[in-house]
N, C-alpha and C positions, 0 to 999 in steps of 0.2 A: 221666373225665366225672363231673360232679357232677350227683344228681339232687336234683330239688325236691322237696317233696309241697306240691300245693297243696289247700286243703280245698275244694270249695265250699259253695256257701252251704245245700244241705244237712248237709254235713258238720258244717260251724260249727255250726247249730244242734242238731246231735245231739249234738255234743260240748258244748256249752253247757248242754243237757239233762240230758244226764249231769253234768254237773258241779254244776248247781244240785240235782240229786238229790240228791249225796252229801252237798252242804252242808247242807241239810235232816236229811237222817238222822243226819249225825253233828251235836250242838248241846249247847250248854253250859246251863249253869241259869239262864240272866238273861232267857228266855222263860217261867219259870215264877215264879207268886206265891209267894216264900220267907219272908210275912208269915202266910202261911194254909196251912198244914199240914194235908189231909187226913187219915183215916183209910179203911181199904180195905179189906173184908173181902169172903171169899164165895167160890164153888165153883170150879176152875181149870176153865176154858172149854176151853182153847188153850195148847199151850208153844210158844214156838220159843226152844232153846236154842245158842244162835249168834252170832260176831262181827256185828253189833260191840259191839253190845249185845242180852240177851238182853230179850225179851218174853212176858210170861201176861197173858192175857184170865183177869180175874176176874170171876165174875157177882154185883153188888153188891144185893142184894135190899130191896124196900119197908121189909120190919120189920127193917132191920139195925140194929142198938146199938152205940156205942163202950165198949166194958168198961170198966169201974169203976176197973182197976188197971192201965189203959194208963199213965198219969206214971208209977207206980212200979216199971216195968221195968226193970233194970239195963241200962246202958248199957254199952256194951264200951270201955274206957279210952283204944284207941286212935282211937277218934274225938272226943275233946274238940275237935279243930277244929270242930265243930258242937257248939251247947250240946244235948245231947242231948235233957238231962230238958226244958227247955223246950218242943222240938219235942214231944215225946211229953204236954207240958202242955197244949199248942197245939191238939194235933191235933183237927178236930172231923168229922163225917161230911160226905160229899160232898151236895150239895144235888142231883144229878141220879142215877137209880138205874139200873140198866142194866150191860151189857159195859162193866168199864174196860178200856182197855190198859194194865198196868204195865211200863215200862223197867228193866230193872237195870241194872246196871254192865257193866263190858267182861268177856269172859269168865275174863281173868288175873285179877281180885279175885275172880269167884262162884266158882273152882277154888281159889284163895288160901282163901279161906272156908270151903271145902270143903260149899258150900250145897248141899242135895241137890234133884235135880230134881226140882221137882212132875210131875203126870201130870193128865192128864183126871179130873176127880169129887174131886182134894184140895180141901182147905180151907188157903188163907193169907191174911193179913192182912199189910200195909203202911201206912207209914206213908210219903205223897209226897207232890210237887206237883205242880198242874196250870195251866193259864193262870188269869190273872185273869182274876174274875168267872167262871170253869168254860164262858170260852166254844170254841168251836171242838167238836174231838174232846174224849170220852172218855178223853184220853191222861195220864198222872201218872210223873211219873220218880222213880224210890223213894230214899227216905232210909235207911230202915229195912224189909227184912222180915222176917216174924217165920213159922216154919214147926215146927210140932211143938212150939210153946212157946219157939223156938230164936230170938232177937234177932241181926239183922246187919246192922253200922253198914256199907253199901255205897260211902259216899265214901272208905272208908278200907281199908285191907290189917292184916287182921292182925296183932298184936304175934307 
């Protein structure tokens, strides 16, 4: 005997639900401005270190400054597919101050990296993007972070 499953029409829309969920969460780069290159600084709020990608709440304060010697960071080689030093040229401070959320990478590059976890009360700095025009959330997907002085090209794996 063969059975069916049929969904009905709550089903459907739960499962619809779900589905538009994940699509959302998991997303590529072409919802963010890759003309305008933030800068991120400030105290870590929140970790969650986790597939699918990890996120920190950074608290980005009024008198924040972009450093002096952001351009002249050394880039890590294996990300020449992004011109690096340009982005790090680019980068200018966010015009809204407050909770960002920062995206990283999936958690096989932040463990490839060997990027160590921030905690509640650190200090990191990023360099990401967020929508055009900074509208919507607070949200920025990282290109670069930088932790203990420590630069990590995140679109890329290690040499």
């Amino acid at each position: 005997m063969q059975r069916r499953h049929i969904l009905t029409g709550a089903g459907c829309a739960l499962a619809l639900a779900a589905t538009h969920r994940n699509a959302l969460a998991h997303h590529g780069w072409s919802s963010f401005d890759q003309n305008r290159p933030i800068y991120l600084a400030g105290k870590v709020k929140a970790v969650k270190w986790q597939n699918p990608h990890a996120e920190i709440v950074v608290t980005v304060t009024a008198d924040a400054v972009l450093p002096a010697n952001l351009a002249s960071l050394s880039v890590p080689a294996q990300t020449s597919s992004v011109d690096g030093a340009k982005v790090l040229a680019a980068a200018q401070l966010p015009r809204r101050r407050g909770d960002w959320t920062i995206e990283l990478s999936p958690m096989t590059r932040i463990n490839a990296w060997k990027v160590p976890q921030p905690k509640a009360g650190d200090t990191v700095s990023a360099v990401a993007y967020t929508f055009p025009d900074e509208k919507g959330d607070m949200f920025a997907r990282v290109e670069y972070l930088i932790i203990d002085g420590q630069l990590y090209g995140l679109r890329s794996n290690p040499a």
